[in-house]
MOPAC internal coordinates of N, CA, C and O (Angstrom, degrees):
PM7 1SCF
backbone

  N    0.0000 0     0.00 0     0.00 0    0    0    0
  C    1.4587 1     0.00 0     0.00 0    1    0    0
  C    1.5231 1   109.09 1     0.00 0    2    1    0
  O    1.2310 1   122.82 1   -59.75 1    3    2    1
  N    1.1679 1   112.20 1   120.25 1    3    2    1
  C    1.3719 1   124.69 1  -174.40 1    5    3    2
  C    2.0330 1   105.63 1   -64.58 1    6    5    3
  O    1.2310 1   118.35 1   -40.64 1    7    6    5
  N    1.0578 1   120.74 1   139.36 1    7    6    5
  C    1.3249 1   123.73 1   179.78 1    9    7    6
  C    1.3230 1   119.95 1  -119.35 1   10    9    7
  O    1.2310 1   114.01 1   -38.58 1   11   10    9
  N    1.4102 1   128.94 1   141.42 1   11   10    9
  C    1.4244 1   119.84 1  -170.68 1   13   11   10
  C    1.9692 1   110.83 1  -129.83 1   14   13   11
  O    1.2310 1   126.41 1   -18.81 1   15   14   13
  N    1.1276 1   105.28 1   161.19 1   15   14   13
  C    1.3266 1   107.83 1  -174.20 1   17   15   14
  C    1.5804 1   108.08 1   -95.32 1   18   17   15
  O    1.2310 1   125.00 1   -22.78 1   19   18   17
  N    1.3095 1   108.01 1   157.22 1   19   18   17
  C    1.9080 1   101.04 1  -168.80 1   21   19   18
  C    1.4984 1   104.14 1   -63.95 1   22   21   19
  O    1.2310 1   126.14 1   -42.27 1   23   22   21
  N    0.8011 1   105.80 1   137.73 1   23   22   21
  C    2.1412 1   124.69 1   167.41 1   25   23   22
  C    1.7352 1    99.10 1    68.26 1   26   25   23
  O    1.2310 1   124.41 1  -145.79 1   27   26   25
  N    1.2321 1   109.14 1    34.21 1   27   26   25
  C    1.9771 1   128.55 1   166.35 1   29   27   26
  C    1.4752 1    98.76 1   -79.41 1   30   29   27
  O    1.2310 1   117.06 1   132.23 1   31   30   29
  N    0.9942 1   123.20 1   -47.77 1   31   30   29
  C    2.2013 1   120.76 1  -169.60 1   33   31   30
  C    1.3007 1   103.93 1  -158.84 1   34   33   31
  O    1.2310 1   132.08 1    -6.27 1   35   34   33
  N    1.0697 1    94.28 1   173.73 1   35   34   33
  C    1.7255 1   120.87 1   159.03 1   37   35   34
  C    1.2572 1   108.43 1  -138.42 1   38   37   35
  O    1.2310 1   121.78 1    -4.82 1   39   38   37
  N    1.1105 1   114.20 1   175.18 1   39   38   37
  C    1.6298 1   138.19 1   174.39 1   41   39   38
  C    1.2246 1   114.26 1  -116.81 1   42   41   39
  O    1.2310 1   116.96 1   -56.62 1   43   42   41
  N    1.6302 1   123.39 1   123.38 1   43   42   41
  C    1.5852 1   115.46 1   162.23 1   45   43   42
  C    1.5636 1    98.97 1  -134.39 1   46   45   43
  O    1.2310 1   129.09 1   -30.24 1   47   46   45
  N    1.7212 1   100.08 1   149.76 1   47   46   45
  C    1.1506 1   129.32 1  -178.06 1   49   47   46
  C    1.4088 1   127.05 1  -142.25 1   50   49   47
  O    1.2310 1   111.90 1   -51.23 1   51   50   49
  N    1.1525 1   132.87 1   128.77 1   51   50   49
  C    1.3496 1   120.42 1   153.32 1   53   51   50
  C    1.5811 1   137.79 1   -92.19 1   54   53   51
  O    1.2310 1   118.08 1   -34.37 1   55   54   53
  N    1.1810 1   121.26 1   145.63 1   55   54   53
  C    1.3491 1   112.60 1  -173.95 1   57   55   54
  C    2.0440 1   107.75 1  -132.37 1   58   57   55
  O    1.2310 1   126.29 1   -23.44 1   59   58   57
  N    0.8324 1   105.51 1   156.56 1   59   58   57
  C    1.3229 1    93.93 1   161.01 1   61   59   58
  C    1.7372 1   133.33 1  -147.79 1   62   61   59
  O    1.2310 1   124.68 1   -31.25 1   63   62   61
  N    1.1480 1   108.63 1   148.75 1   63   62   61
  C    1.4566 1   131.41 1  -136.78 1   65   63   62
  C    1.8570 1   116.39 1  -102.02 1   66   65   63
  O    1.2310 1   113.36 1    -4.56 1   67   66   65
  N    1.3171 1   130.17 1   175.44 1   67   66   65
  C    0.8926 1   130.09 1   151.01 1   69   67   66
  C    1.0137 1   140.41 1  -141.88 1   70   69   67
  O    1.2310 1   112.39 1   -78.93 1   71   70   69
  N    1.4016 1   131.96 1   101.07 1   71   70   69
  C    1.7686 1   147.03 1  -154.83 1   73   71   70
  C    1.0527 1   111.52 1  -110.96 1   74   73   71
  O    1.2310 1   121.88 1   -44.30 1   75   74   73
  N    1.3514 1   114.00 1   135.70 1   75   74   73
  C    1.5162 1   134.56 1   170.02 1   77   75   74
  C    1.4205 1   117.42 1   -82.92 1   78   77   75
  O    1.2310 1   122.09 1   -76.26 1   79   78   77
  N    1.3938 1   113.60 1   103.74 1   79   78   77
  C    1.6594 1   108.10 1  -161.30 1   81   79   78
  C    1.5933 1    84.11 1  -120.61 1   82   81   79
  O    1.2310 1   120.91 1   -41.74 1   83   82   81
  N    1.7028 1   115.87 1   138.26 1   83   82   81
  C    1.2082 1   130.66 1  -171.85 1   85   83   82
  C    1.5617 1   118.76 1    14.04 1   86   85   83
  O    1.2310 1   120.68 1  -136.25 1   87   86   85
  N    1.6838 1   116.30 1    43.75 1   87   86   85
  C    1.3142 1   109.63 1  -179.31 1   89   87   86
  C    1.5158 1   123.47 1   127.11 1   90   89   87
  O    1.2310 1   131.00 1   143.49 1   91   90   89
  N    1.1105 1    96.37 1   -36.51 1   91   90   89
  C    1.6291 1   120.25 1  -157.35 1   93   91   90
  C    1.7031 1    94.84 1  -121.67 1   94   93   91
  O    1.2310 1   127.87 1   -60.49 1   95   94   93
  N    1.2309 1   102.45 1   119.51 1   95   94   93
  C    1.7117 1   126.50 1   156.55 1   97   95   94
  C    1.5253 1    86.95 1   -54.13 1   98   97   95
  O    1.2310 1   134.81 1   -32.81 1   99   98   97
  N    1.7630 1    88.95 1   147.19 1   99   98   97
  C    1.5376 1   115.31 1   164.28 1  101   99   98
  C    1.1609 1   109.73 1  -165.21 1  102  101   99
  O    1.2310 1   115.34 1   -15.10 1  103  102  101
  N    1.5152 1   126.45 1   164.90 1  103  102  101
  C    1.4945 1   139.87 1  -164.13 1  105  103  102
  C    1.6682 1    83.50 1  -106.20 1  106  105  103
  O    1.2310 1   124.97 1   -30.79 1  107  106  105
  N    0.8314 1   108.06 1   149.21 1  107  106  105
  C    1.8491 1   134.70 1   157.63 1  109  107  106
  C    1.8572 1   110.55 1  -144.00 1  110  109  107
  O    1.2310 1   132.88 1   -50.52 1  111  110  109
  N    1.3593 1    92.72 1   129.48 1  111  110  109
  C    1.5712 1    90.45 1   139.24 1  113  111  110
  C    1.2268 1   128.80 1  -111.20 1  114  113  111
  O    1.2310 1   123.93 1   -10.33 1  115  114  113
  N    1.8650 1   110.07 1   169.67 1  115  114  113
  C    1.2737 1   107.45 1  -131.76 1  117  115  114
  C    1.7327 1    81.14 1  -147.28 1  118  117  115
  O    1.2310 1   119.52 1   -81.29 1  119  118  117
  N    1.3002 1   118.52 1    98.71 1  119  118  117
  C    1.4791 1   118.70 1   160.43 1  121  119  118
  C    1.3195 1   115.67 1   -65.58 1  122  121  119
  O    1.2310 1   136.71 1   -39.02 1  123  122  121
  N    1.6090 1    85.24 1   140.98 1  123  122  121
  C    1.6169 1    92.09 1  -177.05 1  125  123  122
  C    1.7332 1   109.81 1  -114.05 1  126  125  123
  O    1.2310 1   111.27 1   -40.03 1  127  126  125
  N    1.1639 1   134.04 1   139.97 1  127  126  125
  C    1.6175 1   113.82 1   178.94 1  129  127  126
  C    1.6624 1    99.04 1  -140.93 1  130  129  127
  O    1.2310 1   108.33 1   -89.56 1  131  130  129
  N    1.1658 1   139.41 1    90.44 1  131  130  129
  C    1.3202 1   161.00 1   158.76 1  133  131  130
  C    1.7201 1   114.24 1   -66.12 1  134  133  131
  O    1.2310 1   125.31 1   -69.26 1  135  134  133
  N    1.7344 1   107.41 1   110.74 1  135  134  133
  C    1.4457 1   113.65 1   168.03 1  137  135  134
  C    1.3472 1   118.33 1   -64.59 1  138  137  135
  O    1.2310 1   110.25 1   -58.74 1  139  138  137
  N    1.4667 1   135.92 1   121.26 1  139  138  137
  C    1.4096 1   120.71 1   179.77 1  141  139  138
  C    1.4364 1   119.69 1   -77.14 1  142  141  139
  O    1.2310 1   122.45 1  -171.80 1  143  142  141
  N    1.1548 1   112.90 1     8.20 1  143  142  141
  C    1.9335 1   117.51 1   174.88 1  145  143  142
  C    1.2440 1   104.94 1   -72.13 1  146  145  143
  O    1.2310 1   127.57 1   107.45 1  147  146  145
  N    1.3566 1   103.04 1   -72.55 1  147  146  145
  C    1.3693 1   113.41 1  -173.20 1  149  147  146
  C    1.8282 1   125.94 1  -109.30 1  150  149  147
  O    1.2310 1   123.37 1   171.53 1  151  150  149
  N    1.6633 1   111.14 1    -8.47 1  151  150  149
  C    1.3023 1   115.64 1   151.18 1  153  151  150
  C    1.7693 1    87.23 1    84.76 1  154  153  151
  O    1.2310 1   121.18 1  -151.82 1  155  154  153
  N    1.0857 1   115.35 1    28.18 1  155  154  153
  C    1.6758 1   117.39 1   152.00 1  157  155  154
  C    1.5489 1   108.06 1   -64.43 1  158  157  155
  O    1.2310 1   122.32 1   -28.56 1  159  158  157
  N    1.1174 1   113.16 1   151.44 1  159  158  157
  C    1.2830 1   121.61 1   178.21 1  161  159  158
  C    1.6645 1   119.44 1  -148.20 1  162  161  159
  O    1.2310 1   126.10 1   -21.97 1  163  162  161
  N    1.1582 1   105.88 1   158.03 1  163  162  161
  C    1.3740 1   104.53 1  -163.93 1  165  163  162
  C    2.0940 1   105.65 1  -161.58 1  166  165  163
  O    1.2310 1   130.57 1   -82.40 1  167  166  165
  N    1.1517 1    97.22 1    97.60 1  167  166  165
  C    1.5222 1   132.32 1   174.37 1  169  167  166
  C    1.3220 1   121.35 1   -66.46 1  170  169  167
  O    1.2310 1   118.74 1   -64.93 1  171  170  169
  N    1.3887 1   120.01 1   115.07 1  171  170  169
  C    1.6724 1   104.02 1   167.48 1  173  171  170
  C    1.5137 1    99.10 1  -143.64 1  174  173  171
  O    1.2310 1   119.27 1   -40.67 1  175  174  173
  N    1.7667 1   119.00 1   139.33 1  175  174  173
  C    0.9494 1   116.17 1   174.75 1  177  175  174
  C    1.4559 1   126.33 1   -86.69 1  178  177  175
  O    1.2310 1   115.50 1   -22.42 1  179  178  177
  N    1.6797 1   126.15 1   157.58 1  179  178  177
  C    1.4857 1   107.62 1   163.32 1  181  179  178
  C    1.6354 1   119.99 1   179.75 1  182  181  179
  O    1.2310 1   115.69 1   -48.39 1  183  182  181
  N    0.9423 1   125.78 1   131.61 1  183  182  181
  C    1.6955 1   165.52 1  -122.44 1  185  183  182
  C    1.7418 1    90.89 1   -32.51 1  186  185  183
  O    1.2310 1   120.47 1   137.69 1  187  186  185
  N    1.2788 1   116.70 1   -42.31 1  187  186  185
  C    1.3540 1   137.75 1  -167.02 1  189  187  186
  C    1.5284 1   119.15 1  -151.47 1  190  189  187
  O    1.2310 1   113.93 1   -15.22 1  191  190  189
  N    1.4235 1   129.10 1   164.78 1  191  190  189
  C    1.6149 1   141.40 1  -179.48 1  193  191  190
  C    1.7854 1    83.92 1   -93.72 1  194  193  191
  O    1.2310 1   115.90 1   -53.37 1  195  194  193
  N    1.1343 1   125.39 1   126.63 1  195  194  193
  C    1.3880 1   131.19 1   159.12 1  197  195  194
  C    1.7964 1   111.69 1  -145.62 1  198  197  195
  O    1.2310 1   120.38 1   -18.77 1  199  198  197
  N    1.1565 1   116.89 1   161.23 1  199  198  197
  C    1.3207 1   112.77 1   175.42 1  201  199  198
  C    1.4179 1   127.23 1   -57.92 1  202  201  199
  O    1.2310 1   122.66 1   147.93 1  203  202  201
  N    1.0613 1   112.51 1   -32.07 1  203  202  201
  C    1.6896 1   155.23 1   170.21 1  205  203  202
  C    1.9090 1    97.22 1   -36.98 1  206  205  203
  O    1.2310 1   134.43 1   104.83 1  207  206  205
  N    1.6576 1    89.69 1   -75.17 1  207  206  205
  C    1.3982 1   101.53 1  -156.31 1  209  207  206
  C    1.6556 1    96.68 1   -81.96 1  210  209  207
  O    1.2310 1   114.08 1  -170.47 1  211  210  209
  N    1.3454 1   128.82 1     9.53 1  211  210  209
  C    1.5034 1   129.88 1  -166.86 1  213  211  210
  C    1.4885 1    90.18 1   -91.68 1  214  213  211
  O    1.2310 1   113.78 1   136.23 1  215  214  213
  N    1.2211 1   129.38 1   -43.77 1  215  214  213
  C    1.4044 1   154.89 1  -141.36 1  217  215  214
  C    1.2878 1    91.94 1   -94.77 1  218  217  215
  O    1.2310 1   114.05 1   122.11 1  219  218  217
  N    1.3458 1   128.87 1   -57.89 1  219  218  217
  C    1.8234 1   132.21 1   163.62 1  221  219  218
  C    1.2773 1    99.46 1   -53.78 1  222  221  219
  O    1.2310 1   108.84 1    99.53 1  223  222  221
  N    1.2349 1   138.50 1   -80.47 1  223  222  221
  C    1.6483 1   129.83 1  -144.52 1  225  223  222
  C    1.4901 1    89.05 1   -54.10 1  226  225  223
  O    1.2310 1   106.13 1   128.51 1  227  226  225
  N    1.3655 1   143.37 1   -51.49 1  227  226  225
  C    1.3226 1   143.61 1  -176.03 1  229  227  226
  C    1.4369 1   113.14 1   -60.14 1  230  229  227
  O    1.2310 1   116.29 1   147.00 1  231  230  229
  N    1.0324 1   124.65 1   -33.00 1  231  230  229
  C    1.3190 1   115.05 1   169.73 1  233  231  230
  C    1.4750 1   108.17 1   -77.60 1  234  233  231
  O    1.2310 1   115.89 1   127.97 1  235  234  233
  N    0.9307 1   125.41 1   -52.03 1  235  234  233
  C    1.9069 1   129.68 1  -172.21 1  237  235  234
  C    1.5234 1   108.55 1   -52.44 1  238  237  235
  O    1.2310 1   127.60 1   132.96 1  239  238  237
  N    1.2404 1   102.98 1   -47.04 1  239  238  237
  C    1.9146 1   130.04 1   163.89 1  241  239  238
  C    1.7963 1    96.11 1   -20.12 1  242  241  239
  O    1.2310 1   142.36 1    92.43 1  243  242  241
  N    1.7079 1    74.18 1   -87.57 1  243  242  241
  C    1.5570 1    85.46 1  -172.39 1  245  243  242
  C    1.7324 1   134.75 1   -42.30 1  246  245  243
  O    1.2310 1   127.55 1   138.81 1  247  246  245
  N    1.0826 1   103.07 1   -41.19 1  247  246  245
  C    1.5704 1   140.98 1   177.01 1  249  247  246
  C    1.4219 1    97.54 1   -38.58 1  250  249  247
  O    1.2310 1   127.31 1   103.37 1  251  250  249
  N    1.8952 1   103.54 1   -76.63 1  251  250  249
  C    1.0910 1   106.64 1  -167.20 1  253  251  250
  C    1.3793 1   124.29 1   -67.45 1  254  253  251
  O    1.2310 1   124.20 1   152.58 1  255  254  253
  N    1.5261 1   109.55 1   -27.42 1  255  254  253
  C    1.3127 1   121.02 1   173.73 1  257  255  254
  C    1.2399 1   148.02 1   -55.02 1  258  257  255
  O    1.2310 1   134.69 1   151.06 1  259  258  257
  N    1.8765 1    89.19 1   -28.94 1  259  258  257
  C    1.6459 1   116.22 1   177.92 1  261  259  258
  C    1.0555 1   111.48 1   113.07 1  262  261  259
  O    1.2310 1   110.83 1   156.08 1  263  262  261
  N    1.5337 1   134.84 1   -23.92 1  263  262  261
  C    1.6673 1   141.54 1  -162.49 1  265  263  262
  C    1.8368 1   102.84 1   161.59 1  266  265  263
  O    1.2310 1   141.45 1   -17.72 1  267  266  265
  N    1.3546 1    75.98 1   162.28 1  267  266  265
  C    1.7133 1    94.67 1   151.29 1  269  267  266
  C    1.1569 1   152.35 1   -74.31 1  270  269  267
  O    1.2310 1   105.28 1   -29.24 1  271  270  269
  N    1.0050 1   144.86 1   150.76 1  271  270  269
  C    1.4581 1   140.44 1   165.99 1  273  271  270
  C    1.1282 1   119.11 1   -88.83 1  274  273  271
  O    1.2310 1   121.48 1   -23.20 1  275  274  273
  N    1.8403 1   114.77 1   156.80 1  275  274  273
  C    1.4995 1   108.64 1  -175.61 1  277  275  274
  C    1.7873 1   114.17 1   -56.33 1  278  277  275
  O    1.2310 1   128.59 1   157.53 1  279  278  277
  N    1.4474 1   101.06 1   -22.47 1  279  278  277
  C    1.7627 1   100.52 1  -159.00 1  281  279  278
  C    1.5703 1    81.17 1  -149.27 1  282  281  279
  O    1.2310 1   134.57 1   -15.10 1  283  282  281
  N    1.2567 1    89.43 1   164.90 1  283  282  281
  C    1.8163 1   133.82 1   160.47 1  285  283  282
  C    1.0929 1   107.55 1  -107.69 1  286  285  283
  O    1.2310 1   119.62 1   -12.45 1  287  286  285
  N    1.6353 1   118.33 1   167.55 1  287  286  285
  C    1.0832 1   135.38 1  -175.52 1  289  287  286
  C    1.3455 1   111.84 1  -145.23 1  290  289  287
  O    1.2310 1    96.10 1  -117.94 1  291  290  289
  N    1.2786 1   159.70 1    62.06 1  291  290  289
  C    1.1826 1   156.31 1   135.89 1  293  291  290
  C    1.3342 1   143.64 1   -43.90 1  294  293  291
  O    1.2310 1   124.51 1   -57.57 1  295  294  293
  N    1.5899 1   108.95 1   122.43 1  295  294  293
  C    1.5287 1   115.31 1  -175.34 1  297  295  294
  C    1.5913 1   106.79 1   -91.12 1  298  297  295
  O    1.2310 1   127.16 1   -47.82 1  299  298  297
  N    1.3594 1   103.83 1   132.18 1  299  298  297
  C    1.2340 1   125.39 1  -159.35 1  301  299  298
  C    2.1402 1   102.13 1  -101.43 1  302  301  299
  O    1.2310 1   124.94 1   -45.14 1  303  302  301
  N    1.5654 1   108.11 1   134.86 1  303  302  301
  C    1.4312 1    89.43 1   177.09 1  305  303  302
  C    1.0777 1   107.82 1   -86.04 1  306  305  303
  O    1.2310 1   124.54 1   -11.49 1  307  306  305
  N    1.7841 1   108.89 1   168.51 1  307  306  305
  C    1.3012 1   108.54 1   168.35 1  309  307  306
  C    1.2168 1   119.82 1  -118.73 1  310  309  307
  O    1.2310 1   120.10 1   180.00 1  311  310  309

């Protein structure tokens, strides 16, 4: 198991979801941004994946987190 030092990475991911909003099923995605020190995590949902909202979940990320990390980590599709 690979081990990391505090504020070494993060993790981002997207996933997507299904919510019952006033009645009605709906798809959301749902950024995911996970510290690899300690594997805090911090979730936010929203309407669609856009560049826009990549740029928010990363800022809110950070926010809540306290700071940044030296690096990201992203899984890429294939």
């Amino acid at each position: 198991m690979r081990r990391f030092d505090p504020g070494e990475a993060y993790q981002f991911d997207w996933s997507h979801e299904f919510v019952l909003i006033d009645g009605v099923t709906t798809t959301v995605k749902v950024a995911h941004v996970r510290l690899c020190y300690s594997r805090m995590l911090f979730v936010r949902a929203y309407p669609r994946e856009s560049q826009e909202m990549v740029f928010d979940a990363h800022d809110r990320a950070f926010a809540f987190l306290g700071g940044a990390c030296a690096r990201g980590i992203y899984e890429s599709e294939a």
